[in-house]
C-alpha positions, 0 to 999 in steps of 0.5 A: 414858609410864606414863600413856599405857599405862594407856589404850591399850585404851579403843578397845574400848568400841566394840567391838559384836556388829555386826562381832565374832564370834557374840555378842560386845559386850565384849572382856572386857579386865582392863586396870583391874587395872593402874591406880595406886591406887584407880580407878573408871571409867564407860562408854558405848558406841554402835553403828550397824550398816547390815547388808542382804541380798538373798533374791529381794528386798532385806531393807533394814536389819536392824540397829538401833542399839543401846547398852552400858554398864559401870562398874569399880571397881579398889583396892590392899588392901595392897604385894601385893593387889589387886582389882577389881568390873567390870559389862558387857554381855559377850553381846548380839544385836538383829535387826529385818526391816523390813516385814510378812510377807505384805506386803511381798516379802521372805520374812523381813520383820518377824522379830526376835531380841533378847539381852540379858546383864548380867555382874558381875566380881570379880577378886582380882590377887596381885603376886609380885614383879619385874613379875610377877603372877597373878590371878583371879575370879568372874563372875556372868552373866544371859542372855535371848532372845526372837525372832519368825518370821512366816514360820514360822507366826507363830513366836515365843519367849521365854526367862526371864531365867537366871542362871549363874557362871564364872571367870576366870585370868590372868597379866601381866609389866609394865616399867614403864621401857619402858611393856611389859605382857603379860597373858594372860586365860583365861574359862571358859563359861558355861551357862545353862538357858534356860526357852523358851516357843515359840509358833506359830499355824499350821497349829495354835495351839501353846505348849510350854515347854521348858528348853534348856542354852545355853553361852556360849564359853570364850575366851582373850586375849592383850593387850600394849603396849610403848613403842618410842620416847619417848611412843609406845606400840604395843598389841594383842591377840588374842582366841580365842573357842569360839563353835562350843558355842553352840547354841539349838535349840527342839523346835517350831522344830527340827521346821520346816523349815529344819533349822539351829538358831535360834542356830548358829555353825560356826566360832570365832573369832580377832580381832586388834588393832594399834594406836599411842598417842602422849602429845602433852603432859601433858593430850592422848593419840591413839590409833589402832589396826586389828582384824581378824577373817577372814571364813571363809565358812561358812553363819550364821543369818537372825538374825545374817548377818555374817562376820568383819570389818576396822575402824578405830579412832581416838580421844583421852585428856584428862587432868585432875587425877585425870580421865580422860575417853576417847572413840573412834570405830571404823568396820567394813567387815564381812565377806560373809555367806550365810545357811544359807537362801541370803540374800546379805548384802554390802557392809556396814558399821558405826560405833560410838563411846564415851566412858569417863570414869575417876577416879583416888582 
């Protein structure tokens, strides 16, 4: 059973901005704090979204598959110390209209957004005793963007690469005799000074370079699993996020109508998740679990039409010596969505699937 716990979170690697809330690609889990001993991890991550609206036309698939990586490091420095150094990919977005503006009937045909994060962990966990432990840390967080709008005549952006610092607390109490684990994350925001540089060519050739604050949300997350019969483990979690802060705003595209924000979210965001795991032998674990995420009916940006979302997950552990190899696939139905422009985004859905390898030493 112990062994089984220490694995119930590896369906997130699958978790992907396609069907999560504003920018989202990690949940930002600590759970490599709670494995035996020094312990390494690698994973990798896919995602294959299929979103497409319809604004007197249809706009066909303006999602391209994307990628994510990360790699964690966890030892014990003494009885009561702990520590660990974990890399992701926290924040990202990738949007691409097919076809050519002025071509093709679509009125954001050929429009693209990209954002890109990489994110640098260090967490320090002290044991206090009787199940119960405390822990905190550093992260170190770069943000980019850059976006082109045709329609806006010829309209593009471009963000430096920026560099920010937050932190993160927490507490869990752990039973290692029933598998029980609760732990309770909170992550500061983030604010980064992006340096943007817009540019438009119509009705006038026009460059202006611009330094905007763009906070990424503080959020907060509760993970639990316990065992509820001899090799079977319920999990979950709950996940709030503070996306409604996160604004980028530019003065030229600001000045364009329409009015709304480039990047704009109206609500925050709750995600929940409910699984079960089962220990087959020493060598082979499944896992299944379910997420949901409310879809709340308010406008979003062209650049990011989905609202809330419901998935499937499933996946396996093998076990080997001192490996440990996860892999998982995820299937989302993702909420309807209208964009502040009145384009209707329906009927979509995406997948993702991920391995994460894990060396015990």
């Amino acid at each position: 059973m112990k062994k089984l716990l220490l694995a119930t979170t590896a369906l997130a690697i699958s978790a992907s901005s396609a069907f999560a809330g504003g920018l989202e690609r990690t949940p930002q889990s600590m759970a490599i704090l709670f494995e035996e001993g020094r312990y390494m991890e690698l994973s990798f991550s896919v995602a294959s979204p299929d979103v497409s609206g319809t604004l007197g036309a249809p706009s066909g698939d303006i999602s391209p598959t994307f990628f994510n990586l990360g790699v964690a490091y966890k030892a014990d420095l003494n009885e009561t110390l702990s520590y660990a150094i974990i890399f992701d990919q926290p924040y990202g977005a990738d949007v691409a209209y097919p076809g050519t503006f002025g071509v093709d009937p679509y009125p954001f045909a050929g429009s693209t957004a990209e954002v890109n994060s990489n994110a640098i962990s260090g967490v320090l966990q002290y044991n206090m005793g009787n199940g119960a432990s405390i822990y905190g840390g550093l992260r170190a967080q770069t943000l980019q963007a850059e976006a082109n709008l045709p329609v806006l005549g010829g309209y593009t952006i471009d963000s430096n690469t920026d560099f920010a610092l937050g932190y993160l607390v927490g507490a869990a109490y752990e039973k290692p005799e029933i598998a029980l684990r609760v732990a309770l994350t909170y992550h500061s925001e983030t604010s980064h000074d992006l340096e943007l540089t817009e540019n438009v060519v119509a009705p006038a050739p026009t460059t202006l370079t611009t330094t905007q604050e763009v906070k990424l949300p503080q959020a907060l997350n509760l993970e639990f699993q316990s065992g509820i019969a001899e090799d079977t483990l319920l999990f979950g979690s709950v996940r709030w996020a503070e996306w409604t802060v996160t604004e980028i705003n530019p003065p030229i595209y600001d000045a364009a109508p329409p009015t709304r924000p480039l990047v704009f979210f109206d609500d925050d965001r709750i995600t929940y998740t409910l699984g079960l795991g089962r220990r087959l032998n020493d060598t082979w674990s499944v896992l299944g679990s379910v997420s949901y995420e409310e879809n709340l009916g308010s406008e979003t940006g062209n650049l990011g039409p989905v609202d809330g979302f419901t998935s499937v997950s499933l996946g396996a552990i093998y076990r080997k010596d001192d490996m440990k190899v996860t892999g998982g696939v995820r299937y989302a139905k993702i909420g309807d969505a209208t964009s502040f422009s009145g384009a209707e985004f329906t009927d979509n859905d995406a997948i993702a699937a991920g391995v994460r390898v894990g060396w015990s030493f």
